[in-house]
Kinemage of the C-alpha trace (Angstrom):
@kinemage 1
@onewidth
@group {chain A} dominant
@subgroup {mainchain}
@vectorlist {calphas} color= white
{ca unk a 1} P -28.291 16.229 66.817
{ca unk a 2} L -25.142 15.986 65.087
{ca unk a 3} L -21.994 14.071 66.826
{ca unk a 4} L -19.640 15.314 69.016
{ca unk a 5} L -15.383 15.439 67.402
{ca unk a 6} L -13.481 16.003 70.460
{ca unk a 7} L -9.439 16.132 70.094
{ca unk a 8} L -7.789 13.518 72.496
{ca unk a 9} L -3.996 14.117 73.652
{ca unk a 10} L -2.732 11.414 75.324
{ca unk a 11} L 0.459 12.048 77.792
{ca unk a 12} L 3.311 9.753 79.381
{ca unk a 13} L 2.373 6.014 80.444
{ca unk a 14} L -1.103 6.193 78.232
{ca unk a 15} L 0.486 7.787 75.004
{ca unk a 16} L 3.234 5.007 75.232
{ca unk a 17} L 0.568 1.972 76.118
{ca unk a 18} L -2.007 3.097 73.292
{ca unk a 19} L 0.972 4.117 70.882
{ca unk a 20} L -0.214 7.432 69.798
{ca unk a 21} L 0.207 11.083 71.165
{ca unk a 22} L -3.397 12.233 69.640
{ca unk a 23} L -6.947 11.676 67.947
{ca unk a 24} L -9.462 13.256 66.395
{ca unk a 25} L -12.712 11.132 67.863
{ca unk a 26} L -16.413 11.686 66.801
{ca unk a 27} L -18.742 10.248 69.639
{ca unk a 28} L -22.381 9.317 69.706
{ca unk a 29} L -24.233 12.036 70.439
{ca unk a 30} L -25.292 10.642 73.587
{ca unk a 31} L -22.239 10.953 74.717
{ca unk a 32} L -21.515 14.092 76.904
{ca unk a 33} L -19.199 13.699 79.298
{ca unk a 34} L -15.482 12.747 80.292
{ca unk a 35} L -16.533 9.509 82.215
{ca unk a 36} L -18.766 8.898 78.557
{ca unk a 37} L -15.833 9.711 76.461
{ca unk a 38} L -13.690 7.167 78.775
{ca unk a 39} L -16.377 4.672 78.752
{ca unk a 40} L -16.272 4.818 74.442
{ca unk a 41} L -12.654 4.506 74.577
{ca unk a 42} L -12.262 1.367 77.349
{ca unk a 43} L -14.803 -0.308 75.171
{ca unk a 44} L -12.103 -0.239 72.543
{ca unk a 45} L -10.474 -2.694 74.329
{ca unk a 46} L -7.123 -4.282 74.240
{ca unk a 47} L -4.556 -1.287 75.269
{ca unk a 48} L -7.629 1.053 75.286
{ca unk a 49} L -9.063 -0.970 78.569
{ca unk a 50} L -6.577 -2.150 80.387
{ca unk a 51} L -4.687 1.767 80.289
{ca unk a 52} L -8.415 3.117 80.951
{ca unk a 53} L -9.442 0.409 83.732
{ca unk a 54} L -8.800 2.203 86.519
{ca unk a 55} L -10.036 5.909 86.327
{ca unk a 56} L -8.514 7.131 89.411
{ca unk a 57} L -5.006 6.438 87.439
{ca unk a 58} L -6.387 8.890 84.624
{ca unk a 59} L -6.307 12.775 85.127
{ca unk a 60} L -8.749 14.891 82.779
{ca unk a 61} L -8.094 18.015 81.371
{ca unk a 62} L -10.807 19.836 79.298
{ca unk a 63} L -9.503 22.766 77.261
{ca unk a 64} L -6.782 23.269 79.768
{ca unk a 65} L -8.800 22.906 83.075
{ca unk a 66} L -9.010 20.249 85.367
{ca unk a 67} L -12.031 18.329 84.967
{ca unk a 68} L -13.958 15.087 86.706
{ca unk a 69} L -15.671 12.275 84.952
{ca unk a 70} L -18.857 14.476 85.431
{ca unk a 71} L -17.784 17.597 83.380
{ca unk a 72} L -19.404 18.475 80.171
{ca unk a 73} L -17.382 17.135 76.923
{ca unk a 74} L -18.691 19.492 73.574
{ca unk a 75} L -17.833 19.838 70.340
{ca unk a 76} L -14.089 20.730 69.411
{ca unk a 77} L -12.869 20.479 73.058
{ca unk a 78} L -9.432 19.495 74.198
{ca unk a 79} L -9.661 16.487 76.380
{ca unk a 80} L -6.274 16.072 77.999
{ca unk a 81} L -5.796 12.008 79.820
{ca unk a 82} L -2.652 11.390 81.324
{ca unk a 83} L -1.158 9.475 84.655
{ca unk a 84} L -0.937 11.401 88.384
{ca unk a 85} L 2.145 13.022 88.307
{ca unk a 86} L 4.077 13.318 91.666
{ca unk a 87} L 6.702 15.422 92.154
{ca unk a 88} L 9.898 15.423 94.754
């Protein structure tokens, strides 16, 4: 099975801790799902784990929609991480 390239945007707090706004990432392909992707990432380390630690301070979009650490992750989707966002 060939890998998976999913396009990363990164939003507020995370795109100033990991110093970039997007990435192109190719993942194993056993890797299928947000909490997967996440897991790829933390293992980074550095920035990567400590702005990825805690997942219930990361919000998921996939291809516009929210998503858990459960949903699917294909090929060429739009994975969306950024901070909960309160309002006033």
């Amino acid at each position: 099975m060939e890998e998976t390239v999913a396009k990363i945007l990164y939003f507020a707090r995370l795109r100033e801790q990991l110093g970039l706004a997007s990435e192109d990432v190719r993942l194993p392909e056993n890797v299928r799902s947000v909490g997967a992707l996440i897991a790829v990432l933390r293992a980074r380390g550095g920035h990567w784990a400590e702005a990825l630690a805690d997942e219930s301070r990361v919000h998921v979009a996939v291809n516009c929609s929210m998503a858990g650490m459960c949903n699917a992750v294909q090929d060429d989707d739009e994975i969306a991480l950024f901070p909960p966002v309160t309002g006033g």
